[in-house]
Structure formats: C-alpha cells, structure tokens
C-alpha positions, 0 to 999 in steps of 0.5 A: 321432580324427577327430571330435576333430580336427573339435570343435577345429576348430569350437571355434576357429572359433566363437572366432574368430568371437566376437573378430571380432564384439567392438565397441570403444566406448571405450579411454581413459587418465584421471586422476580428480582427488582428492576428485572423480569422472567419469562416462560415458554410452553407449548400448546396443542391446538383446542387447548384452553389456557388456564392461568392464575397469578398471585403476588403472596406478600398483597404487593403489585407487579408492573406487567403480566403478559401472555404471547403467543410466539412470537410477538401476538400478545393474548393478554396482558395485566398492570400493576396486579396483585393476582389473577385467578383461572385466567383462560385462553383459547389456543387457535394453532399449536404453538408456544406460548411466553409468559412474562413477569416484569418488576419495575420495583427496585425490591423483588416480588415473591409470586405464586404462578399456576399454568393448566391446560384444558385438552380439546380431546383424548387424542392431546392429553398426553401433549408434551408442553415442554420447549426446545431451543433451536438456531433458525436462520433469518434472512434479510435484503440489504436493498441499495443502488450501486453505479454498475459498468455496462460498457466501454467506450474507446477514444484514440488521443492523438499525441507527441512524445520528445524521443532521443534519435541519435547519440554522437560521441566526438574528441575535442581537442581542448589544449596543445601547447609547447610549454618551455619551463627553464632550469633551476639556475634561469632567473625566471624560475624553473616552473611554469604552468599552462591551463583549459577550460573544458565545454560547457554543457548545453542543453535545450528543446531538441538538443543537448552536449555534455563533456563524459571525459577528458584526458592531458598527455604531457611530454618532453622533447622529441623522444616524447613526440615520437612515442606520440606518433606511435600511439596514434598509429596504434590507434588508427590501426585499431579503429581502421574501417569503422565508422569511430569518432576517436582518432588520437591516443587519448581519444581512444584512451577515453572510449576503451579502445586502449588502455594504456600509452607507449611512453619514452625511455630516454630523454629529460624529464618533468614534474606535473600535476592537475590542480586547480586555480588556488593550489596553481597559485601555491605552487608558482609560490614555492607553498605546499599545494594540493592536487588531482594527479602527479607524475614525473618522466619523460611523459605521462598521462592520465584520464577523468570521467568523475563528475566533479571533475567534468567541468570548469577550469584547470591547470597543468604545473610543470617544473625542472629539476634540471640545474642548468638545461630548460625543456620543452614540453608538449601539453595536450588536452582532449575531451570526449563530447557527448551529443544527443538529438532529439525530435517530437513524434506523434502517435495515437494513443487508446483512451477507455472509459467506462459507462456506468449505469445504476443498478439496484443491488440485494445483498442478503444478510443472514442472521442466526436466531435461537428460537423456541420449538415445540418437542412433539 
C-alpha cells in the first residue's frame, strides 16, 4: 500500500511538471474567407514537440489542414475536419514550421487555432518562435548548345575585276561650211541654215566614247577669218610642248584652256541661232521660233556641255538684214570626245571562314526569393 501511495504521488508530480513546461505560442480565433486560405509560420528548436488543436466553432468542415516543415516536408496534414485536438509533433531540426488553412467554401469559416510548444530542455524555453523575412538569392543553370567559332579557315579566291586604264580626250571637227545667205532683195530670200549631227555614244565590253561638249563659232568674211587665225595661234601658244589633244580655238574653249575668243570689229554682220529641226522649219517660214542661243556680229560662238544637249541633230539659222549685198559666212562645229579603255585584271582575293564547334553553355540565372528565417 504504501509504494502505491508514493507511484501516484510521482505520477502527479511528473503531470504537473509536464503542464507547467507547456509554451503557448499562439492562441487565435480566424475567419478564413471563402475560396481562400491563410497560412502561418513559426519557428521551433530542436526537441520541441508541436502541440496543435483546431477547431472550426460553427460544427462546418474546412477542406485542408496542414503542418510543413519549411519549406516543402508536409508533417501533417487533415480533410474536411471539423476540429482536431492536442495534435502533436516532434521537431527533429530547428527550423520553420507553416501552418495552412485552405477553405474551398464559398462562404468563410470562423476558426479557432491553438499552437504550444513542449521545450526538450530549460536551455530552449525561452526560444523566440517568431520569423522573420529575408531575400535569398536562388540560382539556377540555364544549360543549352550554343555553335561556338574554334578557328578560321582562309582560302585565296582567284578573281578578274574590269579596270578603266586609260582616259583619251580629242576635238572633233564635226561641221566647216562657208555658207552664203543672200540679201534681202535676192529672190531666194535672205536666209539660210546649215546643220550636224553630233557622235554617238558607244559603249561595249572593253571600250566606251561619249560626246562631253561641243561649241560652233560662226563668222563673216575675211575679217572673221582672221580673227580665227588669231585665236588658233593663241592657243597653240598656250598649249605648246604638252602632250594636249585641243588644237583649235574652240578645242580649247571647251577644255578651259581659254575662256573667251578674240572676235572682228569691222566687217558685215549676221543673225544666228541653235535651234532644233521643228523650230529650223519655223524660221526659214518667216514664223516665231524657239531656240538655244542667238547672237548677231561679224562672229560669234558659244559652247554646250548640258546633257540634253549632247546628243542628236542641230542646226545653225542664219539671216541678212543687208538690202542688197549677200555674205559669206563661215560655220564650224567642234566636239570635245571622251574615250575610256578598259581590260580584266586577275587578282586574288582572301576568303575566311569560320569553323564552328557546338559547345554546351551554362548561363546562370539568378532569382530573388524572400523567405522565412528564424530571429534567434
């Protein structure tokens, strides 16, 4: 009887030291929305034992209760429950611990939840179970092939380019024509015209010619003649001991050697003008016409280099307002060729290629995640 009395005694004793080393860590009364789940975190030591109840207060199920250890070791885990009573868990590691409530009701749930914590020893009685939340880096691989250059490799490509290797400019005498053009009182009228046509163009595999320019002088009798003569001689001078292609006036007129001509200051004089065959028609008519230049002396000239003008036919009109004496006039037309020549060279020329090799590449990739700490 008497070792009876004292095994209760102990018995009670041990009881009463059990409740008294019982830690409260959160007694709460909830209502989970409908459709919707709340979760908790906390921390435990090492030894602890987990003491958890749960009760829904108005008698209706809640889908999903669930213990975790942090962050993805489920502990334990109830369906459709209406309450669960000193539900107990041994912590094997200190570390956080998430509670979850999911309601798939679409009207809320009023819950009742108590958490305790049995310490192992005196030494984690006082443990702080309350979390914090920090930013943990999490990095990951992204692993993929990649065609990477490991060398080069270099070829000579034998080729033939057309290169231009010679330029020749010449004069070419195109019109030279003593033109009479009667008086006013000549039954045959006292107008007359005269006209050229300039080269054309040529162009093929090796060669090509192209008209750049091309200038008329016009002029009346030996006064006009003479005045030519000088201007050659001008010209020679100037061009003497060169290898140049220009030997008349308006050779040299059109590559800038000189830019004017002496012109007479005596002498009888004529009308001219650079028209074209419709407006040439017009004029020998007696009609208004059109043209691309006019001039009226003893002699005149001018020069063209537009483009629309450097090929085709033209002609030169002349008249004499003179009542009974005819003129001679003298009409030249010079054009300035230009002649390209061309030939195929052969030269090599260094091809590189690259040689690839595939390779297997790890970029890392790195991502922010906050996460639950334990504040001890």
């Amino acid at each position: 009887m008497k070792y009876f009395v004292a095994f209760i005694l102990m018995g009670i004793c041990f009881k009463s030291n059990s409740q008294s080393s019982t830690v409260d860590v959160v007694e709460n009364t909830l209502k989970i929305s409908g459709l919707s789940e709340e979760v908790f975190y906390y921390g435990f030591a090492e030894g602890d034992q987990v003491v958890f109840s749960f009760e829904e207060l108005n008698g209706k199920e809640l889908k999903e209760v669930e213990i975790v250890e942090y962050p993805a070791s489920s502990k334990f885990m109830d369906y459709k429950t209406k309450k669960i009573e000193n539900k107990t868990l041994n912590v094997l590691r200190t570390g956080v611990y998430m509670f979850r409530f999911s309601n798939s009701a679409i009207t809320g749930r009023i819950c009742k939840i108590k958490i305790q914590r049995i310490p192992s020893s005196d030494k984690t009685k006082f443990f702080n179970t309350s979390i914090k939340w920090i930013n943990k880096p999490d990095t990951t691989w992204n692993v993929y092939t990649k065609d990477v250059v490991i060398g080069y490799d270099t070829l000579l490509v034998p080729k033939t380019k057309k290169e231009l290797i010679a330029t020749e400019l010449y004069e070419e005498l195109i019109l030279e024509k003593n033109e009479r053009v009667n008086s006013t009182m000549n039954s045959n009228g006292n107008k007359s015209a005269v006209f050229f046509t300039l080269p054309a163009s040529i162009s093929n595999e090796l060669n090509s010619q192209k008209v750049i320019g091309w200038a008329y002088w016009v002029g009346v009798g030996e006064e006009a003649n003479d005045a030519w003569k000088q201007n050659a001689q001008i010209v020679t001078s100037i061009v003497k001991g060169t290898a140049s292609y220009m030997m008349s006036p308006l050779g040299g007129l059109l590559a800038g050697k000189v830019t004017e001509l002496l012109l007479p200051k005596t002498g009888e004089d004529v009308s001219y003008a650079v028209v074209d065959e419709q407006n040439k028609s017009l004029f020998m008519q007696g009609a208004a016409y059109e043209g691309y230049d006019f001039g009226r002396g003893i002699a005149g000239y001018k020069k063209f280099t537009n483009r629309n003008m450097l090929s085709g036919t033209w002609h030169i009109v002349l008249s004499n307002d003179n009542v009974v004496t005819g003129i001679n006039t003298n009409v030249k037309v010079i054009a300035l060729i230009e002649k390209n020549k061309f030939e195929y060279r052969s030269y090599t020329e260094q091809k590189v290629t690259a040689r690839y090799a595939k390779q297997i590449m790890r970029d890392p990739v790195v991502k922010v995640n906050k996460v639950p700490v334990i504040i001890n």
